[in-house]
C-alpha positions in Angstrom: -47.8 96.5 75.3 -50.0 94.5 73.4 -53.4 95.5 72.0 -56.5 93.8 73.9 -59.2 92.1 71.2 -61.4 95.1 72.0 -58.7 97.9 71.4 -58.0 96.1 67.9 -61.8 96.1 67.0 -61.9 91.9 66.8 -64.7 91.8 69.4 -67.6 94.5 69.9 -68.6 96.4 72.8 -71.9 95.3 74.2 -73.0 98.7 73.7 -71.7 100.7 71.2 -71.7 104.6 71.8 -72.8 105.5 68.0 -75.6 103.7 68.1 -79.0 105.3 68.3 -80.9 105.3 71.5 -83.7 102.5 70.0 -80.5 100.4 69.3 -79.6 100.2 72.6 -82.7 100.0 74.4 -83.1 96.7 72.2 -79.8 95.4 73.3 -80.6 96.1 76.9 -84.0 94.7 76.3 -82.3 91.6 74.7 -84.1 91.2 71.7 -82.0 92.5 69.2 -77.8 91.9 68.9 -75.7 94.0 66.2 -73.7 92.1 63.5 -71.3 89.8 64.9 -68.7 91.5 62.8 -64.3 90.5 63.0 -61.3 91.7 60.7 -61.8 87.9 59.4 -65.4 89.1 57.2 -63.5 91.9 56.2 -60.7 90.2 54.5 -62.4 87.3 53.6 -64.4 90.2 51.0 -61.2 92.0 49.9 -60.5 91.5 46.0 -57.6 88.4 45.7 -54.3 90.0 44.9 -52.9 89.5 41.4 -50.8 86.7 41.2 -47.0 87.1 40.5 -46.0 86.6 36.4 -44.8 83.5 35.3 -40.4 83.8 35.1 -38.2 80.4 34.4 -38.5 77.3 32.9 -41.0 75.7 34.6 -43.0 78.3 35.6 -42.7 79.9 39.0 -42.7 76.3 40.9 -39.0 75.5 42.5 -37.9 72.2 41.1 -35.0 70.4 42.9 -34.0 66.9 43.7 -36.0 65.4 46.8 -33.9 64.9 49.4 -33.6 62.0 52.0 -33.8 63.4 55.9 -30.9 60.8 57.2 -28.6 60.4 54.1 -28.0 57.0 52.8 -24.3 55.3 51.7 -25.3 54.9 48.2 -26.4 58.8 48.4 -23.2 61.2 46.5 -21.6 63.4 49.4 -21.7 67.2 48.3 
């Protein structure tokens, strides 16, 4: 079964139970909101990972003949 946004910690309860009691009687009072906070912030600050090393001719980009979607006549048949 899969995981609501709340149970996977995307979207935050409206009042959170670790937070102090001034905390929450600011949120019920409605001038204060916690951090609007998602996994996207999160990854969006992780270090970037190390990029792969350099193997082959030309590096590590693929390089093959373009081909045509609908093949022409003039086109060699494999």
């Amino acid at each position: 079964m899969p995981l609501s946004a709340r149970e996977e910690g995307r979207i935050q309860v409206s009042i959170e139970p670790d937070m102090p009691w001034w905390q929450k009687l600011l949120m019920a009072l409605k001038v204060w909101r916690p951090p609007h906070r998602t996994k996207h912030h999160d990854v969006k600050n992780m270090p970037r990972p190390e990029p792969p090393p350099v193997t082959g001719a030309y590096g590590n980009e693929v390089v093959s003949k373009p081909q045509r979607r609908v093949p022409q006549r003039k086109d060699a048949t494999p």
